[in-house]
C-alpha positions in Angstrom: 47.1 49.1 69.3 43.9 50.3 70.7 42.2 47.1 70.3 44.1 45.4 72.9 44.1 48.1 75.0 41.3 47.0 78.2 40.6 51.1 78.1 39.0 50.5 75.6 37.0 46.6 75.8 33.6 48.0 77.3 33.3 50.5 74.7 34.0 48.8 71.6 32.2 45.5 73.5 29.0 48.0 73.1 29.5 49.0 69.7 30.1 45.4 68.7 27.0 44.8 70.2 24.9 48.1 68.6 26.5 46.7 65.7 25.9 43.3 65.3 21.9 43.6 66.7 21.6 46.1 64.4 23.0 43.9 61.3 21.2 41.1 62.9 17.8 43.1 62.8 18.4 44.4 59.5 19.3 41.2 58.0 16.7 39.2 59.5 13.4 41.8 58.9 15.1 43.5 55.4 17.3 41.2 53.7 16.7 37.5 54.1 13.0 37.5 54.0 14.0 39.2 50.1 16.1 36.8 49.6 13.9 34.3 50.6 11.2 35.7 48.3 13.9 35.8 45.6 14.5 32.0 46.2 10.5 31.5 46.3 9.7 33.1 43.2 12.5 30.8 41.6 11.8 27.7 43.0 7.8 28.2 42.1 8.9 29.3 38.3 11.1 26.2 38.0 7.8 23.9 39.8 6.0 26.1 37.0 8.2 25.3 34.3 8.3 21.8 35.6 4.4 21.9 35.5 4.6 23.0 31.9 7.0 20.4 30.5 5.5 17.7 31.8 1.8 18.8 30.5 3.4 19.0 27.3 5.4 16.0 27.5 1.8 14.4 28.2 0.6 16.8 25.4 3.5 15.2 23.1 2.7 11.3 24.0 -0.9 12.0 23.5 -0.2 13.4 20.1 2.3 10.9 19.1 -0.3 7.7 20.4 -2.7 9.5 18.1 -0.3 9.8 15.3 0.6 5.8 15.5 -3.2 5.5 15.8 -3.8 7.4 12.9 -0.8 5.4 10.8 -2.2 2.0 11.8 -5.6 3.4 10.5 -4.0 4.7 7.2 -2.2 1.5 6.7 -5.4 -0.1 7.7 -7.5 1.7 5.1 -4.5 1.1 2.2 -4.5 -1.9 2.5 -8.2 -2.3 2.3 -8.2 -0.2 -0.7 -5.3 -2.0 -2.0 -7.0 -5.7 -1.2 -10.1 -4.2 -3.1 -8.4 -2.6 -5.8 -6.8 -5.8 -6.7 -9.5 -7.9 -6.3 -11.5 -5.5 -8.3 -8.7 -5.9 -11.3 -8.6 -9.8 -10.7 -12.2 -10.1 -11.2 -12.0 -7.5 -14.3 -8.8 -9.7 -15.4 -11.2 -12.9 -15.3 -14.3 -11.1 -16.8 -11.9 -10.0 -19.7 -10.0 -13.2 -20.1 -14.2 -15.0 -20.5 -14.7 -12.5 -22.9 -11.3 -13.2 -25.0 -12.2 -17.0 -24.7 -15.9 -16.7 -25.9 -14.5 -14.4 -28.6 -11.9 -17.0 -29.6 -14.0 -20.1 -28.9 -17.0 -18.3 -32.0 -14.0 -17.3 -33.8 -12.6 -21.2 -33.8 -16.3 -22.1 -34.3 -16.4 -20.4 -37.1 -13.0 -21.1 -38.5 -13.4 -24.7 -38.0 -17.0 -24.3 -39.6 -15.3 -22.5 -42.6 -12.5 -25.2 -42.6 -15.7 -28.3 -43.1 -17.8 -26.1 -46.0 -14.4 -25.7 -47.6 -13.3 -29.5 -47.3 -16.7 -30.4 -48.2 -16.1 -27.7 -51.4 -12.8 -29.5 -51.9 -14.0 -33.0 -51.7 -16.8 -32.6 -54.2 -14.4 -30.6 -56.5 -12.1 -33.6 -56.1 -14.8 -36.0 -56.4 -16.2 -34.5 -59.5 -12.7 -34.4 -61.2 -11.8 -37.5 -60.3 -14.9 -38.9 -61.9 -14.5 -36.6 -64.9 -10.9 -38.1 -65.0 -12.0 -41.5 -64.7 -14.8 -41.5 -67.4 -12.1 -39.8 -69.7 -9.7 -42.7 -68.9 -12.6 -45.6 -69.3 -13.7 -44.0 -72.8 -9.8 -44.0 -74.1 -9.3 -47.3 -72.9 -12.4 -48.2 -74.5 -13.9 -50.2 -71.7 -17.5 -49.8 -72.3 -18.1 -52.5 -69.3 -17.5 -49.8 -66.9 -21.0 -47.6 -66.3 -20.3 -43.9 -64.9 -22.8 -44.6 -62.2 -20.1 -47.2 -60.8 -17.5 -44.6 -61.3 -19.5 -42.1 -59.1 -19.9 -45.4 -56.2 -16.3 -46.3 -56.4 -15.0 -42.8 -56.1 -17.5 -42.0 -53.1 -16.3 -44.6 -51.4 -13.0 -43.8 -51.6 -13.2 -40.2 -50.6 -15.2 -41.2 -47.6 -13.0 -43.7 -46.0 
């Protein structure tokens, strides 16, 4: 085996050393420094990227506080508009509910004045029978002590209690 042959150490000690300066050189002015701009540009697109999601993770929260905000101000506003929309019908209920009583109260008025001119038709109808009856009833029994004008007293008073 050449390798362990001391012939040959010095020479292959030199091209071991060509060798690994030259790889050394290579690697440290060629390689790594593209690798380490490789490794740059990544890390500064992830800090990029992380930039990015967190302006729209702020972006999101902003829009989603203005959102609720915008719900609460909606509810807000329905429920104004509901408040006044049933106050609105309560008071129209109310107004509506004075009108029906007036209406009914003229229409009792009326109906109870209707209900007196016909009692009062009634009673005089009565009254004038009733003393038509009676005179007919005091000339058949012949009791000419009777006057009509005490028929027409007696048969007043009695309607009137």
């Amino acid at each position: 085996m050449p390798q362990l042959d001391p012939t040959w150490f010095i020479s292959q000690f030199f091209w071991l050393c060509i060798c690994f300066f030259t790889m050394l050189f290579l690697m440290s002015k060629i390689f790594i420094p593209k690798i380490k701009d490789i490794l740059d540009q990544r890390q500064r697109k992830i800090d990029d990227y992380l930039l990015k999601a967190s302006q729209i993770k702020e972006q999101a929260e902003a829009s989603l506080k203005k959102y609720h905000e915008a719900l609460a101000q909606a509810n807000a506003q329905a429920n104004l508009a509901l408040e006044q929309s049933r106050k609105e019908m309560n008071d129209y209920i109310a107004k509506k509910q004075n009108e029906l009583a007036q209406k009914l109260n003229t229409k009792l008025s009326e109906g109870e004045a209707q209900i007196k001119e016909a009692r009062e038709k009634a009673l005089k109808e009565v009254q004038s029978m009733s003393q038509q009856w009676a005179m007919d009833i005091v000339g058949k029994l012949e009791l000419s002590q009777i006057k009509p004008d005490d028929i027409k007293q007696g048969i007043k008073n009695v309607v009137n209690d």
